[in-house]
The first five atom37 places (N, CA, C, CB, O) and aatype in JSON, in Angstrom:
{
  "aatype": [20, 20, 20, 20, 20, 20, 20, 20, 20, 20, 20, 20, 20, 20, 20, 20, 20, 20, 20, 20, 20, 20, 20, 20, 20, 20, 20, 20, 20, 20, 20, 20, 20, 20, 20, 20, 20, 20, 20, 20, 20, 20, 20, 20, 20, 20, 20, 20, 20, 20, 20, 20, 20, 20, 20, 20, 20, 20, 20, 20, 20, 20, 20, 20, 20, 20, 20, 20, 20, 20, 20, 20, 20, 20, 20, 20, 20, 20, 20, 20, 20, 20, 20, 20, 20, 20, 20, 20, 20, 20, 20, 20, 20, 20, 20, 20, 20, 20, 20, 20, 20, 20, 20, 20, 20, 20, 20, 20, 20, 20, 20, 20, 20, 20, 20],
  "atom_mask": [
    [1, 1, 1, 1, 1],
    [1, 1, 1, 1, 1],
    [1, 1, 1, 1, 1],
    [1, 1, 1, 1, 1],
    [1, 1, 1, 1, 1],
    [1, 1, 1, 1, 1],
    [1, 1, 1, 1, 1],
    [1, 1, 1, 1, 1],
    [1, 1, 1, 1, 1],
    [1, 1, 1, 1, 1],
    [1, 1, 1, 1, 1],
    [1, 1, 1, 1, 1],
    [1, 1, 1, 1, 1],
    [1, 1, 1, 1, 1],
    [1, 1, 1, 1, 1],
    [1, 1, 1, 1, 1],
    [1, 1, 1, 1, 1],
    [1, 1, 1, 1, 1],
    [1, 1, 1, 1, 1],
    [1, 1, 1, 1, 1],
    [1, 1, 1, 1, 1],
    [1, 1, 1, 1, 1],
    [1, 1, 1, 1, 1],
    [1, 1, 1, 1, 1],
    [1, 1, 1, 1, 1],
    [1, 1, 1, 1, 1],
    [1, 1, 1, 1, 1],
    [1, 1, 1, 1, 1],
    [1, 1, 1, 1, 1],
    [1, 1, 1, 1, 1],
    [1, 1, 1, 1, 1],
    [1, 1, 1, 1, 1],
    [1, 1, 1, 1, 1],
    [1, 1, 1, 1, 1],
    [1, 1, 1, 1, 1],
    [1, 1, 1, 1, 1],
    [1, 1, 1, 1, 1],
    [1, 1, 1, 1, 1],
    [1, 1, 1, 1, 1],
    [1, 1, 1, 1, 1],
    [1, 1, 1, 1, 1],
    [1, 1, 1, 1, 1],
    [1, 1, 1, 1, 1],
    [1, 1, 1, 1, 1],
    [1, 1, 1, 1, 1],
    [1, 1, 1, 1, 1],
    [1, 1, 1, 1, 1],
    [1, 1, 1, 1, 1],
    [1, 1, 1, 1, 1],
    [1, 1, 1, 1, 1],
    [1, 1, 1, 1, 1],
    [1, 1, 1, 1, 1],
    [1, 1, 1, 1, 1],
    [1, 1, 1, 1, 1],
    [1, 1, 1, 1, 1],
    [1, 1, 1, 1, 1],
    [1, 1, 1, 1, 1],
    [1, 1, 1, 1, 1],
    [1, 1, 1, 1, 1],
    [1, 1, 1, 1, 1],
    [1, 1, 1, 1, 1],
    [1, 1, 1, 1, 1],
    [1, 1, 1, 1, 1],
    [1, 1, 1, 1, 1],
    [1, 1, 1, 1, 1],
    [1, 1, 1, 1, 1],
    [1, 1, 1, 1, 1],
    [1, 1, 1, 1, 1],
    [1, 1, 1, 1, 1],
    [1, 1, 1, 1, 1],
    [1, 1, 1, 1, 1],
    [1, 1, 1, 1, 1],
    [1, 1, 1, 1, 1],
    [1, 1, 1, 1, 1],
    [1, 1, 1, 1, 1],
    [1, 1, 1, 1, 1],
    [1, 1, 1, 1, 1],
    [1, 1, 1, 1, 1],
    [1, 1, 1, 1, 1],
    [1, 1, 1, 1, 1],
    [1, 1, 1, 1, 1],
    [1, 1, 1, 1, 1],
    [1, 1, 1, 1, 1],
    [1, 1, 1, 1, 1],
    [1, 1, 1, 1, 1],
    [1, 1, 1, 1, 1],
    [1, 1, 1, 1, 1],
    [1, 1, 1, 1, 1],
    [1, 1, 1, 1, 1],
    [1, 1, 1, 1, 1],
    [1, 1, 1, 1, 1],
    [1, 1, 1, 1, 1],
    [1, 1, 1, 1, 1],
    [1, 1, 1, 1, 1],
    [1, 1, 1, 1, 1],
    [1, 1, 1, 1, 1],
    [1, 1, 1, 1, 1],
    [1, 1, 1, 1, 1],
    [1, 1, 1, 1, 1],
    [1, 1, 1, 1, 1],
    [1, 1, 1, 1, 1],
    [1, 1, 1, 1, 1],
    [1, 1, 1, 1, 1],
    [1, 1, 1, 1, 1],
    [1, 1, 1, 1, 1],
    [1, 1, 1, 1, 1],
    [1, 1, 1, 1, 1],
    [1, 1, 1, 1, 1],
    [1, 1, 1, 1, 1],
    [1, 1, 1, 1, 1],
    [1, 1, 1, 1, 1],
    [1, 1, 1, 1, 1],
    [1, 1, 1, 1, 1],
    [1, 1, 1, 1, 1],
    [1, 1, 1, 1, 1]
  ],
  "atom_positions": [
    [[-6.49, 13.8, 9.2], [-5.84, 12.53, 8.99], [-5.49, 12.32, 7.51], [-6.72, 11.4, 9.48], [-4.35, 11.99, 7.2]],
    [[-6.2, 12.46, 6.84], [-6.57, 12.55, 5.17], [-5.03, 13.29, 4.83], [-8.31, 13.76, 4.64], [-4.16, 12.66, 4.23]],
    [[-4.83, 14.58, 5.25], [-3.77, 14.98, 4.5], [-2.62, 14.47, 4.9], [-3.66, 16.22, 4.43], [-1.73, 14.43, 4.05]],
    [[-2.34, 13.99, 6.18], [-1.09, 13.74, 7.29], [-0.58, 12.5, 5.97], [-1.66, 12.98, 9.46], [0.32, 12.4, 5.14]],
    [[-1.85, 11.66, 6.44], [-1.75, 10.48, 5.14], [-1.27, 10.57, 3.96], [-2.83, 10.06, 4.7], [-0.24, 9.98, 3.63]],
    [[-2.05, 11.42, 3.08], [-0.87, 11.94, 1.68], [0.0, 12.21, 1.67], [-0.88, 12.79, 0.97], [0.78, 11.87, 0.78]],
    [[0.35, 13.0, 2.7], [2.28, 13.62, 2.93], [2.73, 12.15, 3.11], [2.88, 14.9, 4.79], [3.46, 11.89, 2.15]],
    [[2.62, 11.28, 3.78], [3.47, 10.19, 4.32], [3.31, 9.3, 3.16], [3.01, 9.54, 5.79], [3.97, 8.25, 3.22]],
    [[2.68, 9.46, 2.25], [2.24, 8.48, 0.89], [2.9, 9.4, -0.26], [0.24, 8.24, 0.6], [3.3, 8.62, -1.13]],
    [[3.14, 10.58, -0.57], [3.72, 11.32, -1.7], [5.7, 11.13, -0.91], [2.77, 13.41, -1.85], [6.71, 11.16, -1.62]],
    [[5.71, 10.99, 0.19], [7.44, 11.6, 0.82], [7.66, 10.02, 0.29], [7.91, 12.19, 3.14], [8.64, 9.97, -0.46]],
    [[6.95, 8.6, 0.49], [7.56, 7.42, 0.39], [7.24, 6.8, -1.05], [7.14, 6.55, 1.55], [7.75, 5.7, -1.23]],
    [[6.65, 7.19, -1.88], [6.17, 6.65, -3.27], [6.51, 7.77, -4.19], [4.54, 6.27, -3.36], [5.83, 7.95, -5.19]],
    [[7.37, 8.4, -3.95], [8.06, 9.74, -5.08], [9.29, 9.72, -5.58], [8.18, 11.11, -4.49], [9.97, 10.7, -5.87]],
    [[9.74, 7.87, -5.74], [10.52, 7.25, -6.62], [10.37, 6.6, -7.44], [11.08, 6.79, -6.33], [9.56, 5.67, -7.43]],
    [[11.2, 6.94, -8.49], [10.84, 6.22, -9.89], [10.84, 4.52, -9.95], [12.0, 6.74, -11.03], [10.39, 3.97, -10.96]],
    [[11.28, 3.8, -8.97], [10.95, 2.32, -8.52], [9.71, 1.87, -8.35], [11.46, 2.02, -7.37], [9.39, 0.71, -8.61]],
    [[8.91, 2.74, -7.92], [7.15, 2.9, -7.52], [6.4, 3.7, -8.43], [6.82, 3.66, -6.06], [6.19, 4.91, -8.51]],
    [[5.98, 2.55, -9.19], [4.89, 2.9, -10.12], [3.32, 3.26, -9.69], [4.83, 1.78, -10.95], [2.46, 3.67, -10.47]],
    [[3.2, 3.05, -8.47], [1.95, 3.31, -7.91], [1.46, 2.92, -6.55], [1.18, 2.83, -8.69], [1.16, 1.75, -6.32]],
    [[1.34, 3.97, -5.51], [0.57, 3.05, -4.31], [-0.43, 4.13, -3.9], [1.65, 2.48, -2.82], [-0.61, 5.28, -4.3]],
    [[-1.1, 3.31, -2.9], [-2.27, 4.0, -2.22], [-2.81, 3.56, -0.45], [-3.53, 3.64, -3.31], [-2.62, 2.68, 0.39]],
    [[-3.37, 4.49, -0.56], [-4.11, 3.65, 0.76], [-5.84, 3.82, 1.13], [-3.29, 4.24, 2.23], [-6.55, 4.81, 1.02]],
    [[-6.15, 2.47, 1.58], [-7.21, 2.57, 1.36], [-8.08, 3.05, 2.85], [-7.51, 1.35, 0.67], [-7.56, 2.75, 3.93]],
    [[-9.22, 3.7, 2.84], [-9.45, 4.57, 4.17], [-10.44, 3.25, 4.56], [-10.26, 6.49, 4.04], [-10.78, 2.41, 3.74]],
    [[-10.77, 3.26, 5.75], [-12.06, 2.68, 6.36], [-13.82, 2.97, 5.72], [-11.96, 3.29, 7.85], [-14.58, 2.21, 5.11]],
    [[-13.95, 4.16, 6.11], [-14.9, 4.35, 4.25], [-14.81, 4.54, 2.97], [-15.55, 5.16, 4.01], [-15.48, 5.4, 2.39]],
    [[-13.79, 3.61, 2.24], [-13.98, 3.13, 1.16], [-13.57, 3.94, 0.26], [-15.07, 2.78, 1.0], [-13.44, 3.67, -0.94]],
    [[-13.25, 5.42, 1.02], [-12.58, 6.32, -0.41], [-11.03, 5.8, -0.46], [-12.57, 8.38, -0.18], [-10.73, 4.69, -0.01]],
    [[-10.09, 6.65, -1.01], [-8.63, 6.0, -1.12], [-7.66, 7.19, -1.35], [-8.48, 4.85, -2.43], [-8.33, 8.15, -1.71]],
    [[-6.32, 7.5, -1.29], [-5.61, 8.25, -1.47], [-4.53, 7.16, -2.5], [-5.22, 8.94, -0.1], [-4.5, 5.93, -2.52]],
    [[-3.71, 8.18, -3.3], [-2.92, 7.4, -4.23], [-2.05, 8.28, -4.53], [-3.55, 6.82, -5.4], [-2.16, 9.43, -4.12]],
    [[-1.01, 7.88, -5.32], [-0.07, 8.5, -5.86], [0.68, 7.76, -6.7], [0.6, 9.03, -5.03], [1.42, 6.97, -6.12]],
    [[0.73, 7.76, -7.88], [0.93, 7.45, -9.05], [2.03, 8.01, -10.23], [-0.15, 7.6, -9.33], [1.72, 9.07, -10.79]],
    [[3.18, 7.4, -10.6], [4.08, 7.66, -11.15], [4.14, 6.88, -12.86], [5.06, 7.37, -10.12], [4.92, 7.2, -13.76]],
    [[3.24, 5.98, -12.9], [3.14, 5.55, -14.35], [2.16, 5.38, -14.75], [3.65, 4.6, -14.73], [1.34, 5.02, -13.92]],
    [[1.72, 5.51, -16.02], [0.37, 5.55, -16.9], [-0.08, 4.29, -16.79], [0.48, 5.94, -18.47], [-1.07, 4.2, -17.52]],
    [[0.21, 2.96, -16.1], [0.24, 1.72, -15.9], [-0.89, 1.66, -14.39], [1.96, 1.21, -15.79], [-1.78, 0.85, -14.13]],
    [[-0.36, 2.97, -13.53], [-0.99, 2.8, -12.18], [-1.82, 4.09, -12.22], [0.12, 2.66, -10.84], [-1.29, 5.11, -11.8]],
    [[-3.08, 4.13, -12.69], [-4.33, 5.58, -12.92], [-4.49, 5.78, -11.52], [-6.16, 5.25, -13.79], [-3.39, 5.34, -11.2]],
    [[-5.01, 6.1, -10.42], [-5.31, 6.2, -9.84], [-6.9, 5.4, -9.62], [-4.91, 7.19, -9.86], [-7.51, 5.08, -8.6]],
    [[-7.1, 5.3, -10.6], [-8.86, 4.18, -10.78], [-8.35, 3.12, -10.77], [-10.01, 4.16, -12.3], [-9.11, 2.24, -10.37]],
    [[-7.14, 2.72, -11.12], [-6.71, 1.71, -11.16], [-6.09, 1.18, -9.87], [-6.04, 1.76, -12.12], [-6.17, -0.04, -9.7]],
    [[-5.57, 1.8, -9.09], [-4.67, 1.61, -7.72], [-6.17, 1.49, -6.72], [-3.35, 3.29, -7.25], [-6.35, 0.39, -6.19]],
    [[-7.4, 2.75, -6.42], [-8.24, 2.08, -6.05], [-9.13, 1.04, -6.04], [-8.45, 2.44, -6.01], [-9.73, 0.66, -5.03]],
    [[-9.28, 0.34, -7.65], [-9.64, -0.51, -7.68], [-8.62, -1.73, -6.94], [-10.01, -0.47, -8.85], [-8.83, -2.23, -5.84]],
    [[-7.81, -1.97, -7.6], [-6.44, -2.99, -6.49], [-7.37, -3.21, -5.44], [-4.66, -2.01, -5.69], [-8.18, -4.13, -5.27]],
    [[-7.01, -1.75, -4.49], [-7.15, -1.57, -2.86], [-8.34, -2.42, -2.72], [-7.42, 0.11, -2.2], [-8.24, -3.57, -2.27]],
    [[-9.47, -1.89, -3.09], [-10.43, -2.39, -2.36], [-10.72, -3.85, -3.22], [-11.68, -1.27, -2.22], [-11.45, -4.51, -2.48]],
    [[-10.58, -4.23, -3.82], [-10.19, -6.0, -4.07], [-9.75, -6.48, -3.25], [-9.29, -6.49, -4.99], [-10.49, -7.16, -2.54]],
    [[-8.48, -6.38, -2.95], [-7.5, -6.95, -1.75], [-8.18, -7.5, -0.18], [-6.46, -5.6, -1.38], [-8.22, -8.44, 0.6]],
    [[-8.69, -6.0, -0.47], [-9.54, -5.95, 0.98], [-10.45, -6.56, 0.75], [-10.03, -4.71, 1.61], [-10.44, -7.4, 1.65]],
    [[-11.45, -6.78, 0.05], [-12.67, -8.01, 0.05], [-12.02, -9.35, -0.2], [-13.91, -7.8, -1.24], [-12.61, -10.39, 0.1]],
    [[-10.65, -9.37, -0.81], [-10.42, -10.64, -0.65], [-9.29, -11.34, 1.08], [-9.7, -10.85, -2.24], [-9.18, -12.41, 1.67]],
    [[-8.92, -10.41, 1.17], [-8.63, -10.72, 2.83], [-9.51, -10.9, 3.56], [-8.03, -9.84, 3.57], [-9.3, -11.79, 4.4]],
    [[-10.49, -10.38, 3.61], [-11.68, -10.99, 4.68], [-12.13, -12.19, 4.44], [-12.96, -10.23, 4.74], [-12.44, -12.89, 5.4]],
    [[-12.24, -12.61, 3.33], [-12.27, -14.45, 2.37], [-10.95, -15.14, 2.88], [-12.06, -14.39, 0.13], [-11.01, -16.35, 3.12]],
    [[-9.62, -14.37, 3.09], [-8.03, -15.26, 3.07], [-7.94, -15.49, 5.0], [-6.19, -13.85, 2.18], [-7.57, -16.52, 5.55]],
    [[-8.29, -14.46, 5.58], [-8.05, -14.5, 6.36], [-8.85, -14.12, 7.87], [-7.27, -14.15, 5.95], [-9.48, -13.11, 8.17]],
    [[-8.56, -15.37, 8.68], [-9.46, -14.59, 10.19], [-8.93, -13.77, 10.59], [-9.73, -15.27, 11.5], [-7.73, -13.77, 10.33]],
    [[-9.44, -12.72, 11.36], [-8.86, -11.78, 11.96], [-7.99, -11.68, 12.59], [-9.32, -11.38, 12.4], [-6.99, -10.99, 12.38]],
    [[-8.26, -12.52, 13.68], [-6.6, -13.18, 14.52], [-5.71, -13.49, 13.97], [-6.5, -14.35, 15.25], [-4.66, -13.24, 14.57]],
    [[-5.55, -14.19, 12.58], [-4.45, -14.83, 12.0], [-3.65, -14.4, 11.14], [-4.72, -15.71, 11.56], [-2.63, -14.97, 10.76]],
    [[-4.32, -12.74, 10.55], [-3.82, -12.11, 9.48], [-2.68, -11.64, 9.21], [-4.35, -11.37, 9.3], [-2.34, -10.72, 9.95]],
    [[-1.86, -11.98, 8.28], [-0.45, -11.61, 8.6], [-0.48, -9.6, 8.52], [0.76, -12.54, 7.17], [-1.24, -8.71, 8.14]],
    [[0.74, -9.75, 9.09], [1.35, -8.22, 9.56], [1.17, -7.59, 7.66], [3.68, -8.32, 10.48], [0.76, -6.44, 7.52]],
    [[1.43, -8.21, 6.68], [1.36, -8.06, 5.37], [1.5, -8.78, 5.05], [1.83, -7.48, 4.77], [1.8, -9.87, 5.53]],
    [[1.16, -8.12, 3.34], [1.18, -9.69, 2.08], [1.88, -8.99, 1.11], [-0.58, -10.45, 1.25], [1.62, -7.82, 0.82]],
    [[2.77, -9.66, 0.59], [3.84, -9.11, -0.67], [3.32, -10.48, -1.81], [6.1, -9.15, -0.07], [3.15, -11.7, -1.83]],
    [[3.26, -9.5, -2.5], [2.65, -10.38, -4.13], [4.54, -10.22, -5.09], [0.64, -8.83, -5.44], [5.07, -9.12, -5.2]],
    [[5.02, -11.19, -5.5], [5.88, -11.12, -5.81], [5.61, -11.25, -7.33], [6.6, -11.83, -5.12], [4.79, -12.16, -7.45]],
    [[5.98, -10.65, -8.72], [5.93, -10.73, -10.06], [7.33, -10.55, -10.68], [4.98, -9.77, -10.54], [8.28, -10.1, -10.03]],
    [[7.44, -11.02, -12.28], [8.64, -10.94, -12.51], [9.15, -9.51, -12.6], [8.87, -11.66, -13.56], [10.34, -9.3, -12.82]],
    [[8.43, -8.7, -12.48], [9.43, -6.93, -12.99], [9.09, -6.81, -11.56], [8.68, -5.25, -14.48], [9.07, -5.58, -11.46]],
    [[8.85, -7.18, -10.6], [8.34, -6.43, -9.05], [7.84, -7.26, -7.83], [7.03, -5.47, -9.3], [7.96, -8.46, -7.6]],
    [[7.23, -6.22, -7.08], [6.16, -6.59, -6.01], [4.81, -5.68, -6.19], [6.82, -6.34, -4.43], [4.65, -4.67, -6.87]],
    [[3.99, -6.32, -5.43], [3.21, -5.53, -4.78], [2.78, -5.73, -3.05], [2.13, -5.6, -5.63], [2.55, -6.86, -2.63]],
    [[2.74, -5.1, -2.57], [2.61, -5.13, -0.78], [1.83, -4.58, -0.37], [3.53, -4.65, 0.07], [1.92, -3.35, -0.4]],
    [[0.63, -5.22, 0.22], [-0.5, -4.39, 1.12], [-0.55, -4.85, 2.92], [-2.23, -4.82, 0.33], [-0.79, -5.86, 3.58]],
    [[-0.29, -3.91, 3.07], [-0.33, -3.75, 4.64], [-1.53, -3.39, 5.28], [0.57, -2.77, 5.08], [-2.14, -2.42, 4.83]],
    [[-1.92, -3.92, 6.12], [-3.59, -3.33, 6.66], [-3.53, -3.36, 8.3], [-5.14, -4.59, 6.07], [-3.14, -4.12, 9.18]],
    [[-3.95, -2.49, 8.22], [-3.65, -1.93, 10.13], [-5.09, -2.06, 10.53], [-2.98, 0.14, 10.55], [-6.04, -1.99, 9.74]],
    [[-5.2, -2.33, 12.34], [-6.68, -2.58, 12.94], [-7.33, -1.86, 12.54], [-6.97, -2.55, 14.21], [-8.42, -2.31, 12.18]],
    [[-7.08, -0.13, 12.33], [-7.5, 0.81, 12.68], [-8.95, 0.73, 11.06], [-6.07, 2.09, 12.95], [-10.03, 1.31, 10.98]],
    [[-8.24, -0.27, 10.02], [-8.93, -0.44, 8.75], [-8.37, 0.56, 7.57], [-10.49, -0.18, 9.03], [-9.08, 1.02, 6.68]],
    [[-7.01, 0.81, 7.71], [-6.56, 1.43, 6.71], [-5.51, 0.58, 6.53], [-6.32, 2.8, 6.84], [-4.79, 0.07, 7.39]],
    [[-5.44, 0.42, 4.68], [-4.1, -0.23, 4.06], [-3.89, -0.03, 2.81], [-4.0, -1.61, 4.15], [-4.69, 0.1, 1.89]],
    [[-2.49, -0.01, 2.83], [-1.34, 0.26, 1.78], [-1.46, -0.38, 1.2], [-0.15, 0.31, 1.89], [-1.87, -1.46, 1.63]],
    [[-1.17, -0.2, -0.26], [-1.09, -0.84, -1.38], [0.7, -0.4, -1.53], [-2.36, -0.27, -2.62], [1.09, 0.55, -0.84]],
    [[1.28, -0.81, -2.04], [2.79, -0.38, -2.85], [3.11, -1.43, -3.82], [4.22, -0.28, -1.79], [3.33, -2.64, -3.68]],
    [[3.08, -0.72, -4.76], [4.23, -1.42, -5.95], [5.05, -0.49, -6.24], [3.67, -1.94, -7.42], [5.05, 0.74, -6.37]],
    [[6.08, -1.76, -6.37], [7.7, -1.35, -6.95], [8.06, -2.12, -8.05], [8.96, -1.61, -5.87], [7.59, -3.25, -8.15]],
    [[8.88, -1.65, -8.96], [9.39, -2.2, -9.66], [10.75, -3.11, -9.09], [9.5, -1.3, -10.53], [11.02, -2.84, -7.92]],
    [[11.63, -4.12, -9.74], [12.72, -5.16, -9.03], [13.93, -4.26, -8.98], [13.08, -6.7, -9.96], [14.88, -4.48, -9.73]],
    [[13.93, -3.36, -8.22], [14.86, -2.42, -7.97], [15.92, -2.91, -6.26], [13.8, -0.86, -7.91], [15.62, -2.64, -5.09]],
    [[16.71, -3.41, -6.6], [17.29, -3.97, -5.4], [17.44, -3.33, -4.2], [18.37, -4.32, -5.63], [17.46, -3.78, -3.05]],
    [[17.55, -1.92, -4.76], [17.98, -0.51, -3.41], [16.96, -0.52, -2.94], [18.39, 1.21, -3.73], [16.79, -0.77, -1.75]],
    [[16.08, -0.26, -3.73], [14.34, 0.45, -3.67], [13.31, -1.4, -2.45], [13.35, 0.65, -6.61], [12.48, -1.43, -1.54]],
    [[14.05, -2.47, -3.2], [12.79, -3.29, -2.81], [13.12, -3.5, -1.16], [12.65, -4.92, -3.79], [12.17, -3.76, -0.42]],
    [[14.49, -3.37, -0.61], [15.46, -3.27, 0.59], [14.18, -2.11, 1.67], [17.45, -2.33, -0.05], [13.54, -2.47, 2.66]],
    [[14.17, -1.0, 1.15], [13.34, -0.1, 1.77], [11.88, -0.75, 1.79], [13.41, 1.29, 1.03], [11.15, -0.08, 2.52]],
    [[11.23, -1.81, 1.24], [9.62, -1.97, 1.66], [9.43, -2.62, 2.83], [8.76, -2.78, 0.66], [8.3, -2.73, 3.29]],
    [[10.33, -3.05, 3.34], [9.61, -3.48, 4.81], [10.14, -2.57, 5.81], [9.95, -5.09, 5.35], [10.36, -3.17, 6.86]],
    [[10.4, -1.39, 5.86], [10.93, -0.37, 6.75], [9.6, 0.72, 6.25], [12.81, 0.15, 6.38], [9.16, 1.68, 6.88]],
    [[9.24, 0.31, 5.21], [8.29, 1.39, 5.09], [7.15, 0.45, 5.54], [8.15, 2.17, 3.54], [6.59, 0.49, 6.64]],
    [[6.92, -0.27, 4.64], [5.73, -1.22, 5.52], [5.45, -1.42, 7.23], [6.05, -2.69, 5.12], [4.37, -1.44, 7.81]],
    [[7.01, -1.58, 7.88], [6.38, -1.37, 9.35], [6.12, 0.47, 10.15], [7.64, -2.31, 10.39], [5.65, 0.68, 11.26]],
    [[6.74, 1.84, 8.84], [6.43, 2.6, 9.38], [5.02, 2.75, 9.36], [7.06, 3.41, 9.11], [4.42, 3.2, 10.34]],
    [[4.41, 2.39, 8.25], [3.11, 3.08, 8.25], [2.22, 2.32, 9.19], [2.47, 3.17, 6.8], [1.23, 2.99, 9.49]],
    [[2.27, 0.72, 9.95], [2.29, 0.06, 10.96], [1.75, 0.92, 12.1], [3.52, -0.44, 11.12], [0.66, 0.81, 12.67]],
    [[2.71, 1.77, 12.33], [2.88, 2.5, 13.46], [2.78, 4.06, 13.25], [4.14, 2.12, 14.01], [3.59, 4.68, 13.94]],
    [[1.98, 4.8, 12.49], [2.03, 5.92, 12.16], [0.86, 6.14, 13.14], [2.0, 6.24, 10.68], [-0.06, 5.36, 13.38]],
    [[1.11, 7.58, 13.74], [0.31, 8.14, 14.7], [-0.34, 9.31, 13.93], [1.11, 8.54, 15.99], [0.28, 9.92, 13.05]],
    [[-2.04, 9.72, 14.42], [-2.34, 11.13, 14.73], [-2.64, 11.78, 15.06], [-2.5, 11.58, 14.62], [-3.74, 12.32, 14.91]],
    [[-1.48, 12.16, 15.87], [-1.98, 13.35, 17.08], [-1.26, 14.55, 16.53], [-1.43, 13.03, 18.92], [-1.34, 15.64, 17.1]]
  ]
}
């Protein structure tokens, strides 16, 4: 699963619009991929698992939205979290082409299978 995951996280975050995303696993380790000295990889896991202790504080389970987009002035950031207990982190920079593609990517990884 681990690697299926990186391929589908290096093929969609290997534009210069995306300064950094990751995803965070169910035990607590994380995968990342990182395009600016801004997003370390210590740094993108730290994000992740914040997010996630603070969604369990934002939100009941039933009510949780499909995602959350953090909007800033140079960008976004978007974490998506699936039942299964894995979620995306993505930031982009305010790239109009680039920000068009985050909710097509956000609902692929939604629905990513592995079989």
């Amino acid at each position: 699963m681990n690697a299926i995951l990186q391929q589908w996280l290096e093929a969609h975050a290997a534009v210069s619009s995306v300064p950094g995303a990751g995803i965070l696993l169910p035990d607590g380790n994380f995968l990342c991929h990182s395009n600016g000295e801004n997003f370390s990889p210590e740094k993108i896991g730290r994000i992740l698992q914040q997010f996630a202790g603070t969604q369990i504080n934002l939100f009941e389970p039933d009510l949780a939205p499909r995602w959350s987009t953090w909007v800033f002035e140079q960008g976004k950031i978007r974490f998506v979290a699936r039942a299964d207990g894995l979620l995306l982190g993505f930031a982009m920079y305010a790239d109009p082409d680039d920000i068009r593609k985050l909710d097509r990517v956000s609902a692929e990884f939604l629905t990513l299978t592995f079989n």
